[in-house]
C-alpha positions as CSV (number, residue, x, y, z in Angstrom):
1,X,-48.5,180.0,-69.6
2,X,-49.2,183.5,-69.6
3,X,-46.7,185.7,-68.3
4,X,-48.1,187.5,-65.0
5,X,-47.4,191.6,-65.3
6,X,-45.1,193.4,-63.2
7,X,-47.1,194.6,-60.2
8,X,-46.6,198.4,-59.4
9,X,-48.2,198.8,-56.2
10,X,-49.4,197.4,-52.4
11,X,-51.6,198.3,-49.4
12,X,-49.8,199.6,-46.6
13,X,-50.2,201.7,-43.2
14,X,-49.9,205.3,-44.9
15,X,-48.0,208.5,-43.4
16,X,-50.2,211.0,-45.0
17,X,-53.2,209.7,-43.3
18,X,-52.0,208.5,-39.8
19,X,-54.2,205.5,-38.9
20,X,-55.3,204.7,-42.2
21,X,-54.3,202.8,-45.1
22,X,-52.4,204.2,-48.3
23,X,-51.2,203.2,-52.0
24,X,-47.5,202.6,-52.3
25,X,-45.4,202.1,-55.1
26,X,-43.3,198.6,-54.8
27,X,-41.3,199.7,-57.8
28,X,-40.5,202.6,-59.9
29,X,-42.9,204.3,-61.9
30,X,-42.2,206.6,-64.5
31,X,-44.2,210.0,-65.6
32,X,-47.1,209.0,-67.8
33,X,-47.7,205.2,-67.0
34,X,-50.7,204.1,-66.0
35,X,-50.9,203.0,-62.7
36,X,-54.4,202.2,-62.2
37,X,-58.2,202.3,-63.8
38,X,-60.1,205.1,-62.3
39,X,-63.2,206.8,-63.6
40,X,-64.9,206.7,-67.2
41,X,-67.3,208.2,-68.5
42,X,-69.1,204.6,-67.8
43,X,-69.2,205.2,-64.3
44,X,-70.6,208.2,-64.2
45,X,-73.9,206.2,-65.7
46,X,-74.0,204.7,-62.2
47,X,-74.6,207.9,-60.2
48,X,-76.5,208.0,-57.2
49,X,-77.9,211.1,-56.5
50,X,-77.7,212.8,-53.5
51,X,-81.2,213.0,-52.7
52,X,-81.2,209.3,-51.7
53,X,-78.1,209.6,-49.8
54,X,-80.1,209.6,-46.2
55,X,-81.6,206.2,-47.3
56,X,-78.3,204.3,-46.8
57,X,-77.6,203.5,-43.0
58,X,-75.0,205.5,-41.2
59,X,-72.1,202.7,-42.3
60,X,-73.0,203.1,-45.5
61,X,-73.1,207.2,-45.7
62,X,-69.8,207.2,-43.8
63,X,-68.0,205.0,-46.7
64,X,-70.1,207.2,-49.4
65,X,-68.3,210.1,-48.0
66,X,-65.1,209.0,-47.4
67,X,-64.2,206.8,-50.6
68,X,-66.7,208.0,-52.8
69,X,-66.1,211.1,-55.5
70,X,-68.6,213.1,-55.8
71,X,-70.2,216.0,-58.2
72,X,-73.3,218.4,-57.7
73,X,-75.6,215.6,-58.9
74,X,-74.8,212.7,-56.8
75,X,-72.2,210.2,-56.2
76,X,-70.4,207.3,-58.0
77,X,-70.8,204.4,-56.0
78,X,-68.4,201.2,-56.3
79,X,-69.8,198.3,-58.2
80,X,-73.0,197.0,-56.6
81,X,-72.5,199.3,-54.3
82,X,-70.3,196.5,-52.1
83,X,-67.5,198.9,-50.4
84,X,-66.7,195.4,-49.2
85,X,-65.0,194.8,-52.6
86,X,-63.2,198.0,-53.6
87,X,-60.1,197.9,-55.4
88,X,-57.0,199.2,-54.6
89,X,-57.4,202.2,-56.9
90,X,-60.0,203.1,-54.4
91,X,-57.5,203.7,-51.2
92,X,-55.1,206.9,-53.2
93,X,-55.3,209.3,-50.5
94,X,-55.4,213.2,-50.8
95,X,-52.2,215.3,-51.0
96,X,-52.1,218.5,-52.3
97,X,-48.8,217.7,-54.0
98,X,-49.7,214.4,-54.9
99,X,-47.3,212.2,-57.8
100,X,-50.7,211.1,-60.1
101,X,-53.4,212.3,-61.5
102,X,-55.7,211.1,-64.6
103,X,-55.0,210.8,-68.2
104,X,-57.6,211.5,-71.3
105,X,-59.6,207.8,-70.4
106,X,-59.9,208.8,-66.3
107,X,-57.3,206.2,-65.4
108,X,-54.5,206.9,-63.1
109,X,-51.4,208.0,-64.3
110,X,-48.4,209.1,-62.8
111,X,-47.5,213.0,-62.7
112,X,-43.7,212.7,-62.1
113,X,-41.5,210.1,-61.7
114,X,-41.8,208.1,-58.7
115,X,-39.9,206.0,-56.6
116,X,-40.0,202.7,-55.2
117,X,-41.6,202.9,-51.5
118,X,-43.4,206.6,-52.5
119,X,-47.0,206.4,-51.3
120,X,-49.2,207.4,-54.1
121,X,-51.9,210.1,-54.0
122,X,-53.5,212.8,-55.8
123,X,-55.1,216.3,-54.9
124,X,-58.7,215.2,-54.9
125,X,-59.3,218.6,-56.5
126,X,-59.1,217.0,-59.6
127,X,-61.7,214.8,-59.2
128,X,-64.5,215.9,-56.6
129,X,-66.7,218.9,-57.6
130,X,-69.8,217.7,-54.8
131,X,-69.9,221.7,-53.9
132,X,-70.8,220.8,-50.4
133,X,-67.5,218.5,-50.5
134,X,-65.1,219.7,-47.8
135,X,-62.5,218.2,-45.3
136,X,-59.0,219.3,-43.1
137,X,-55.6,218.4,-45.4
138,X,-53.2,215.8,-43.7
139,X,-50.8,216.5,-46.2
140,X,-48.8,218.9,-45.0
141,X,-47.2,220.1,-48.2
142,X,-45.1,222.9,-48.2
143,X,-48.5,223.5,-50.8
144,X,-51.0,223.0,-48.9
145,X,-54.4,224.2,-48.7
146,X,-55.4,223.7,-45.5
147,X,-58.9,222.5,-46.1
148,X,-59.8,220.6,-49.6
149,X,-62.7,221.4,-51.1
150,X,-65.7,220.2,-54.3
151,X,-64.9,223.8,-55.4
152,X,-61.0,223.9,-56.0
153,X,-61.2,222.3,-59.4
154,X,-63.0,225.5,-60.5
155,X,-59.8,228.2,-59.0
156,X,-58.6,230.0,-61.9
157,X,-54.8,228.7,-60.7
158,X,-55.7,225.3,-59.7
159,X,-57.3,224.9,-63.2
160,X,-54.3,226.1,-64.8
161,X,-51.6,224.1,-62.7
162,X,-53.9,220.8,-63.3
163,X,-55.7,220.8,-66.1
164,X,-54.3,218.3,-67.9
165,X,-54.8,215.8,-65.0
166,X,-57.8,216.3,-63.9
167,X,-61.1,214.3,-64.7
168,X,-62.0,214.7,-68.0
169,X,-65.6,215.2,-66.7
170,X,-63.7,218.5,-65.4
171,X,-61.7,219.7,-68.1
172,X,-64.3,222.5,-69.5
C-alpha cells in the first residue's frame, strides 16, 4: 500500500478575514516548500474575458470577484467553472505580510518558515493585475496598505521586495 503524504494544511474559521474561512498550517512548514498548486501558464489558456463577465448571474459575478485572480484581459476561472469544487488552494486569504507566495512553476510556496497553527496567506499583489481590481485590507499588518489594489504588482518597491514571488506571468 502506498504510503499517504504528510498533510500540511486544513480549512478553518480565519482571523484575518473575520467571518470567513482561511488556510492553516496543521504542521510546520519550512521556507521554500511547496505548499500547494496554484497557477500555470496552463490556466491562463482558460481566461474568461471580462467582457462576458455581466453574462454570469449575480452568484456567479460575486464568486468571480471574490476567489477569482484576475489580469487586464479577463479572469481565470476554476475548472468548469464549478466554484462548487474549488480546492483548498483556492481559500489563501490576503495579507500584506503574508508567509507564501509562488515559485518559478506558479505553485505555492512558503516565504519564511511557518509554524504549526499559522494561517496562510499571501499579498494578492503578487498575483492580480485586473487594473480595476480593488478592495479594504483586513490584515492589519504593521505593513499594511490599507486598500489592495490590480496595480501594486507594478510599484517600483513592491516589485523589488516581491519579485521573486510573484506570478511568473508578473515577473517582467
Amino acid at each position: 500500500m502506498k504510503k499517504a503524504p504528510q498533510p500540511l494544511i486544513e480549512l478553518r474559521p480565519s482571523k484575518i478575514h473575520k467571518g470567513g474561512v482561511g488556510v492553516f498550517a496543521i504542521s510546520d512548514i519550512k521556507k521554500g516548500q511547496k505548499i500547494a498548486g496554484g497557477i500555470s501558464k496552463q490556466d491562463y489558456k482558460a481566461l474568461i474575458p471580462w467582457t462576458q463577465f455581466k453574462s454570469f448571474s449575480k452568484g456567479v459575478q460575486n464568486k468571480i470577484m471574490s476567489f477569482c485572480i484576475g489580469t487586464p484581459q479577463g479572469f481565470i476561472p476554476p475548472e468548469d467553472l464549478d466554484f462548487n469544487k474549488l480546492s483548498i488552494d483556492w481559500y489563501f486569504n490576503h495579507s500584506c505580510n503574508g508567509n507564501i507566495g509562488f515559485n518559478n512553476k506558479g505553485d505555492f510556496v512558503a516565504i519564511r518558515n511557518i509554524k504549526k497553527g499559522e494561517e496562510l496567506s499571501y499579498d494578492y499583489g503578487l498575483a492580480e493585475s485586473n487594473p480595476k481590481f480593488k478592495m479594504i485590507c483586513q490584515c492589519k499588518g504593521k505593513n499594511c496598505r490599507k486598500i489592495v489594489t490590480g496595480n501594486d504588482w507594478k510599484g517600483r518597491n513592491f516589485r523589488n521586495k516581491n519579485l521573486k514571488y510573484k506570478l511568473p506571468a508578473l515577473r517582467v
